[in-house]
DOZA-322659 format. One line per 2 residues: number of its first residue (from 0); for each residue z, y negated, x negated of C-alpha. Coordinates in steps of 0.05 Angstrom, whole numbers, padded with zeros to 5 digits, always signed. Last residue first. Example, Ala and Ser with C-alpha at 12.3 -4.5 7.8 and 13.67 -1.06 7.14 Angstrom:
2
1) +00143:+00021:-00273 | +00156:+00090:-00246
This chain:
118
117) -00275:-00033:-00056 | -00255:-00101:-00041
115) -00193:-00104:-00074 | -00200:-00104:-00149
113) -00271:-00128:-00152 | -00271:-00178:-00091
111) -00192:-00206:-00109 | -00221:-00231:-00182
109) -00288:-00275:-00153 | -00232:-00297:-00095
107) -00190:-00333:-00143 | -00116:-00331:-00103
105) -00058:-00325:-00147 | -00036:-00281:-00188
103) -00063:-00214:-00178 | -00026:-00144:-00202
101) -00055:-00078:-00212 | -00068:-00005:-00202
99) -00017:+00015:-00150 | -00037:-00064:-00116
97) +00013:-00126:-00123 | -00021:-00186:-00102
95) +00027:-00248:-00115 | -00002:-00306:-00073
93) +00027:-00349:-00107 | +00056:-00368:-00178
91) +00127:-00358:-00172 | +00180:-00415:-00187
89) +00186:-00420:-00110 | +00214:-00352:-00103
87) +00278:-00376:-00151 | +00314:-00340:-00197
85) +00269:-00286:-00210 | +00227:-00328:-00248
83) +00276:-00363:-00285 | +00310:-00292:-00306
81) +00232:-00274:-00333 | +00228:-00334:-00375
79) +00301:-00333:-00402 | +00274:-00265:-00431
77) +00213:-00296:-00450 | +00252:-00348:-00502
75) +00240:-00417:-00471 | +00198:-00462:-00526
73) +00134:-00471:-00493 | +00168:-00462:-00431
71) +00208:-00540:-00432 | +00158:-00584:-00433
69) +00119:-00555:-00383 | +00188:-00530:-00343
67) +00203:-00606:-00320 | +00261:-00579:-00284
65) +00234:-00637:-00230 | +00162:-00606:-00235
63) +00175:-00535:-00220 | +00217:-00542:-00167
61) +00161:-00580:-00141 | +00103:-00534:-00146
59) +00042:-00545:-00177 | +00056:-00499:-00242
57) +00075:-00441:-00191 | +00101:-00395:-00258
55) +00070:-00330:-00262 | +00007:-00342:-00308
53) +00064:-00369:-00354 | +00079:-00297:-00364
51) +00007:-00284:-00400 | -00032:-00236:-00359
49) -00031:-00155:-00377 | -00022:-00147:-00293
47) +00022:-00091:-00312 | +00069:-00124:-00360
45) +00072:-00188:-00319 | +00087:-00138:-00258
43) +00138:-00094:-00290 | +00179:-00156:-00316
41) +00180:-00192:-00255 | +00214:-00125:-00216
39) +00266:-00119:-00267 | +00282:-00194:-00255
37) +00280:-00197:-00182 | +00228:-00206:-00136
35) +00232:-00257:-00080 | +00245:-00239:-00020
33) +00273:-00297:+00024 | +00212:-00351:-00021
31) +00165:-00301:-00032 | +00160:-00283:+00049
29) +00125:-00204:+00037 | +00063:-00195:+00073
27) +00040:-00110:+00068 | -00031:-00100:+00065
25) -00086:-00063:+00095 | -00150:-00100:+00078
23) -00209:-00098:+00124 | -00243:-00153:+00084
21) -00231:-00208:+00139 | -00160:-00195:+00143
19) -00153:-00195:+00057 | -00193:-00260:+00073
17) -00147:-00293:+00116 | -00091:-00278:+00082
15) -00112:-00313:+00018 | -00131:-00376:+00059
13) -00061:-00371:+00087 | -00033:-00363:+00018
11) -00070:-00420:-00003 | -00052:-00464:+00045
9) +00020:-00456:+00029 | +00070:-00464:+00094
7) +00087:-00387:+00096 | +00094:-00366:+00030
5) +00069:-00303:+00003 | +00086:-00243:-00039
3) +00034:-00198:-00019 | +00040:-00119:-00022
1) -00015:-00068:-00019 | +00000:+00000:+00000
């Protein structure tokens, strides 16, 4: 089964959405922002999805802005990284696509029709 961490009010989660229902595809929607995944769970899907861990991290979003993490990650040991991450839903990079065979980070619809339109 497909999983999507998603968030409710973000456009591009319901633009996501829409096309996994136009493509037929069974998933399950997961609210990012009550179920967030936890530490153990982060680490798994950045070392599945082979993607650098800042790939994770909702760059846009404002509780991203006022910690002012783009100063700040470039020197953050990973570790500190992943416990951010599962800190806060709102930290993570969304839609989060988690598939048996691989993980998505956010919604770039050339890299959602290979891996899930098949």
């Amino acid at each position: 089964m497909i999983k999507v961490y998603c968030y409710e009010r973000c456009t591009t989660c319901k633009k996501a959405l829409k096309w996994l229902d136009d493509h037929g595809v069974v998933y399950e929607s997961v609210d990012i922002k009550t179920e967030h995944p936890d530490e153990k769970t982060i680490r798994e899907l950045h070392f599945k999805s082979g993607l650098p861990l800042k790939r994770f991290f909702n760059t846009s979003g404002l509780l991203y802005k006022s910690l002012e993490l783009s100063k700040k990650l470039p020197s953050m040991p990973e570790d500190e990284q992943y416990r951010l991450l599962a800190s806060d839903g709102m930290l993570v990079k969304r839609p989060l696509v988690v598939t048996p065979d691989s993980v998505l980070v956010g919604f770039k619809e050339p890299e959602w029709q290979v891996l899930l339109k098949k």
